[in-house]
Every structure is written in structure tokens, then in C-alpha cells.
Backbone as CSV, one residue per row, in Angstrom:
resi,resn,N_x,N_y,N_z,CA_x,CA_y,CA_z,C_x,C_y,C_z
1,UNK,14.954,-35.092,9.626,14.908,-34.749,8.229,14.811,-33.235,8.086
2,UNK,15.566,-32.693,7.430,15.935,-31.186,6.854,14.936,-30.690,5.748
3,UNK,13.717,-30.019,5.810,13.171,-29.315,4.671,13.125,-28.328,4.651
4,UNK,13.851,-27.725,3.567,14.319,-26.469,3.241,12.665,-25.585,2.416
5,UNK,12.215,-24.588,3.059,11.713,-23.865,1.912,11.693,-22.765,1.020
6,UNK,11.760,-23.365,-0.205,12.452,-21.751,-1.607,11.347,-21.015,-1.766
7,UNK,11.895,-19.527,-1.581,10.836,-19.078,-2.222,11.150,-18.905,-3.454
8,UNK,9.808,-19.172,-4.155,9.514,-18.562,-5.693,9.423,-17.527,-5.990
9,UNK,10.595,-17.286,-6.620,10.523,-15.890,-7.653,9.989,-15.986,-8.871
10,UNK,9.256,-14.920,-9.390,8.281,-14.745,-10.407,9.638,-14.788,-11.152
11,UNK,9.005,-15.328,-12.199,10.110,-15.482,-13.325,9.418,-14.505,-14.735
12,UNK,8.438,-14.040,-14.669,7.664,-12.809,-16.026,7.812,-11.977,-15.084
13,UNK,7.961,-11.518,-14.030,7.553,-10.047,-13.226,8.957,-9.313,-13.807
14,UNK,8.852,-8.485,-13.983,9.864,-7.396,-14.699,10.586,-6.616,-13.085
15,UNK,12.287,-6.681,-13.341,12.509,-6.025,-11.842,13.196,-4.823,-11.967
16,UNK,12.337,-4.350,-11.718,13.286,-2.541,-12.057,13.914,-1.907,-10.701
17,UNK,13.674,-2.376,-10.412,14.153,-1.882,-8.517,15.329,-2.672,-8.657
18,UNK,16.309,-1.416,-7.824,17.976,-2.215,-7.760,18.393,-1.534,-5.975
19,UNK,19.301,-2.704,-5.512,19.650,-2.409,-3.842,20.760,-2.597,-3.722
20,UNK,21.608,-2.132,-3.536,23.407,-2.267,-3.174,23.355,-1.835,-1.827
21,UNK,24.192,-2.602,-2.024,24.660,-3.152,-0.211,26.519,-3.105,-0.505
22,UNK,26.715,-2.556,1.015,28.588,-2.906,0.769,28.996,-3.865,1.550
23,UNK,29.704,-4.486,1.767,29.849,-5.486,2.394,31.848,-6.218,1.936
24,UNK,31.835,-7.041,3.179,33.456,-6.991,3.514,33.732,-8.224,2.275
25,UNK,35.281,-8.699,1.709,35.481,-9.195,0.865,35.031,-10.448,1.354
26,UNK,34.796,-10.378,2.196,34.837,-12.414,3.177,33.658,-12.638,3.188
27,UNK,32.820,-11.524,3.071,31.427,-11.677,3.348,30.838,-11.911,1.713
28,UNK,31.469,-11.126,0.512,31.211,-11.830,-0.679,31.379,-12.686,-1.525
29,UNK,32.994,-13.280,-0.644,33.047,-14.560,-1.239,32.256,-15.733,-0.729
30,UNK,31.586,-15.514,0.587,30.763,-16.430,0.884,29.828,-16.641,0.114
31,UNK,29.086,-15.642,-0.398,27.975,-15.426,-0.855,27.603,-15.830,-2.393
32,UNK,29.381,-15.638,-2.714,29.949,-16.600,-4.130,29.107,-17.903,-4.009
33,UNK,30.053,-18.456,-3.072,30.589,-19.506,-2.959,28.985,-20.281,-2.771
34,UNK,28.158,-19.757,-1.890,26.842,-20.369,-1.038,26.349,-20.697,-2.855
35,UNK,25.888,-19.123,-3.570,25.212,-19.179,-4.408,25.675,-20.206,-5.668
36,UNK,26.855,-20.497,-6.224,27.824,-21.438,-7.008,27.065,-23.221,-6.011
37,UNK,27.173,-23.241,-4.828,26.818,-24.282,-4.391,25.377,-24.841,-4.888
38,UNK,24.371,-23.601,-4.806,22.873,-23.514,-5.299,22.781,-23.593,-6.542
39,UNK,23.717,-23.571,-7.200,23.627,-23.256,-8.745,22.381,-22.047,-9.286
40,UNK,22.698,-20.994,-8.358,22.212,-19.983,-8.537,23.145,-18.793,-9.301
41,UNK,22.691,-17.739,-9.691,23.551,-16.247,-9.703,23.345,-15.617,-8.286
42,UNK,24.923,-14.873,-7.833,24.641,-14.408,-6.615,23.526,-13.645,-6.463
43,UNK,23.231,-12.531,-7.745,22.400,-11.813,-7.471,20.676,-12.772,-6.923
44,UNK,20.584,-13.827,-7.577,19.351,-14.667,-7.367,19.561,-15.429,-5.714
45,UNK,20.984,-15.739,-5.204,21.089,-16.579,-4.015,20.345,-14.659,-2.772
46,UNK,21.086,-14.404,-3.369,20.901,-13.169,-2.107,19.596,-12.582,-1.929
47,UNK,18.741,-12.966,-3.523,17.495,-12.092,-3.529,16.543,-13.366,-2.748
48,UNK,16.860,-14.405,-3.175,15.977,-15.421,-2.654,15.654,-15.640,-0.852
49,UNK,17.663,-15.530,-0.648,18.083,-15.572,0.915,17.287,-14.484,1.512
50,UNK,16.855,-13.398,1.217,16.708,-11.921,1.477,14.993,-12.256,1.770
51,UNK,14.502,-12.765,0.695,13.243,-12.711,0.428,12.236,-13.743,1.900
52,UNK,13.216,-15.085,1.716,12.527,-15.886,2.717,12.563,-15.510,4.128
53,UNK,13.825,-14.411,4.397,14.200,-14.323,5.886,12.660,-13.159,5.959
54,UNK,12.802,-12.233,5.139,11.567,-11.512,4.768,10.294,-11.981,5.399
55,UNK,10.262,-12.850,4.702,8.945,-14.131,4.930,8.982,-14.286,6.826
56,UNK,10.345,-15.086,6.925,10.412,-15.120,8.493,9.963,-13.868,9.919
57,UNK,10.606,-12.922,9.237,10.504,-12.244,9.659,8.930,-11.035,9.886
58,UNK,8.138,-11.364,8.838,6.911,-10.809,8.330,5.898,-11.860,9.244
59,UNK,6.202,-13.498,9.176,5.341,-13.864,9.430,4.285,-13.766,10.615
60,UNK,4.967,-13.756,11.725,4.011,-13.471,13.250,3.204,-12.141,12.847
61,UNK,3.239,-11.289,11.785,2.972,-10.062,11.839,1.424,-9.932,10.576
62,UNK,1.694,-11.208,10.055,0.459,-11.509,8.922,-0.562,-12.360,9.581
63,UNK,-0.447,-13.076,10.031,-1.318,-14.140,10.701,-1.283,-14.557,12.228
64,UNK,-1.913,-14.866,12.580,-1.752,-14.939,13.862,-3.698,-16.187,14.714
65,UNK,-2.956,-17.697,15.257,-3.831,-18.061,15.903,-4.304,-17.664,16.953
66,UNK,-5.435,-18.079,17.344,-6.655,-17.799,18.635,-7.431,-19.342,18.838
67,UNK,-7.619,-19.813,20.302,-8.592,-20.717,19.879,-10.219,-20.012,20.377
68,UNK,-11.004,-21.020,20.247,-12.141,-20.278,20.672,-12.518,-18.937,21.304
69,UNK,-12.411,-19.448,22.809,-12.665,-18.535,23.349,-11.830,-16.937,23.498
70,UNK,-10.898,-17.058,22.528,-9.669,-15.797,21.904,-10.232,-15.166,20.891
71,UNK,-10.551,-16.164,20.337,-11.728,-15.620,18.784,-13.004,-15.164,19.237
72,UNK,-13.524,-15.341,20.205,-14.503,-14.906,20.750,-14.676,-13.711,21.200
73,UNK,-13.703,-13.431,22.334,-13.399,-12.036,22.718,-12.589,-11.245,21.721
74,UNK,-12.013,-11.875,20.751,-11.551,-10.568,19.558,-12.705,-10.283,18.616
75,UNK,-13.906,-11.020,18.281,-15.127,-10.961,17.539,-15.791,-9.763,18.269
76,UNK,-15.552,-10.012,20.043,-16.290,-9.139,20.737,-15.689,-7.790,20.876
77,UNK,-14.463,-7.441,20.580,-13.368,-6.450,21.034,-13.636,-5.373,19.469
78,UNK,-13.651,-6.345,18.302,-14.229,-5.481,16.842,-15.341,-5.122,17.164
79,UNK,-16.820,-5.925,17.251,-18.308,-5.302,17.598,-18.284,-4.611,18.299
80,UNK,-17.595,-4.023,19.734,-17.792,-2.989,20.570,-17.153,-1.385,19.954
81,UNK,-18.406,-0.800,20.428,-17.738,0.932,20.201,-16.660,1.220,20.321
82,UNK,-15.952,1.784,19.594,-14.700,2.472,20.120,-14.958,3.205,21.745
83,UNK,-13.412,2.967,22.467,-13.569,4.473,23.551,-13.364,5.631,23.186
84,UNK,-13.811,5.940,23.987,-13.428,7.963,23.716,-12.603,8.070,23.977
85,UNK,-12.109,8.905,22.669,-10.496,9.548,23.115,-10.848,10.750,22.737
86,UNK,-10.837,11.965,23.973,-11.370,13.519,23.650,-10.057,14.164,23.226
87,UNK,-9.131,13.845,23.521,-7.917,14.342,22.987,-7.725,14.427,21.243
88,UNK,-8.040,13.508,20.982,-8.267,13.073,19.216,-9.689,14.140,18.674
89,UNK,-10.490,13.891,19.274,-12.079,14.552,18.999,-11.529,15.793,19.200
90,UNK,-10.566,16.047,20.271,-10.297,17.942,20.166,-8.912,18.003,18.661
91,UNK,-8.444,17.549,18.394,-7.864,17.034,17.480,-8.525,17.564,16.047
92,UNK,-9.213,16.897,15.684,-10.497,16.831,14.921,-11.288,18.007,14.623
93,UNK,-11.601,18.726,15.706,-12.249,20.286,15.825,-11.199,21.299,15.628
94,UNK,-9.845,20.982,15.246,-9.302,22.036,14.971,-8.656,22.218,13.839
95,UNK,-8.651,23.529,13.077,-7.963,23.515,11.304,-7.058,22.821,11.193
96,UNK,-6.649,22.155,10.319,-5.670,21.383,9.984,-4.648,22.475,9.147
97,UNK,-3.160,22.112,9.134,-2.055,22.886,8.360,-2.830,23.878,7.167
98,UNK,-3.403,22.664,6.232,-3.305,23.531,5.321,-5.036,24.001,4.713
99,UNK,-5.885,23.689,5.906,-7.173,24.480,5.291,-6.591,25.791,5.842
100,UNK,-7.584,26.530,4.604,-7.473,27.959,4.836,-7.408,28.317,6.610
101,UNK,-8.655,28.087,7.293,-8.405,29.013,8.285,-7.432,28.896,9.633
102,UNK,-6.392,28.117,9.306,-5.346,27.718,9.953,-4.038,29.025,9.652
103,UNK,-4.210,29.499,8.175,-3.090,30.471,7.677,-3.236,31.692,8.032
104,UNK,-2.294,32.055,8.893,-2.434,34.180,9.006,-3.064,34.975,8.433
């Protein structure tokens, strides 16, 4: 069994942001054709298509399982001190661009 999932587009969110893309004639009549199949507007098949691969693509990067003993040592890996990094700390001790005593 095939379950497809849509994402939902806000239908009150106001869209002021616009993205053009060029693309070959074969490649927009598909895109006709897909979206006419959906009984969508292309502009809605492409934003939707766009949005979920989005999703796909985002997901390993939002969430991520552990079992126990993973959750354990990452509980333990946050509570521990940072290491020293003296490179950064010398970093740190020196003027930055634009305080004064960095300028000639």
C-alpha cells in the first residue's frame, strides 16, 4: 500500500517571496502535466513538491534517535566542561576588526 504525504500549505500566510527557476521545455511540460493530474496550479504542484523533498531532506538533520545507553553518554557529553581550545582563548584576547584598538 502507497501513502503519499502532502504537505500543508498555510492557506492565510501571505507569500511575498518569489523564486524562478529556468528550466528545459520537457521539463515544464511535465510539471504541467504532474500538477493538472493533482488538480493543482503548477505554481502550488512545484511549491508543495519543493517543500516535502525540503522536509526529506531536512529531516535526519532535525531529529535524530539514541537508545539508552546513547542518551546517556550524550546527557554526559552536554554536562561535561568544554575542552580547551587555546587557539580560540588566544582568539578572544585579541581586538577584534572593528574595536577601536585594532585601527592605526
Amino acid at each position: 500500500m502507497y501513502l503519499q504525504k502532502r504537505v500543508a500549505m498555510p492557506t492565510k500566510a501571505l507569500r511575498s517571496e518569489k523564486l524562478d527557476l529556468r528550466l528545459t521545455r520537457k521539463a515544464k511540460s511535465a510539471l504541467r502535466a504532474a500538477a493538472a493530474a493533482s488538480n493543482r496550479s503548477v505554481s502550488e504542484f512545484v511549491l508543495e513538491s519543493a517543500l516535502a523533498r525540503a522536509e526529506e531532506a531536512l529531516a535526519d538533520r532535525r531529529t535524530f534517535g539514541l537508545n539508552a545507553a546513547q542518551w546517556k553518554a550524550f546527557l554526559a557529553a552536554l554536562d561535561s566542561p568544554p575542552r580547551p581550545l587555546p587557539r580560540l582563548e588566544r582568539l578572544f584576547k585579541e581586538p577584534g576588526f572593528f574595536d577601536s584598538a585594532a585601527r592605526p
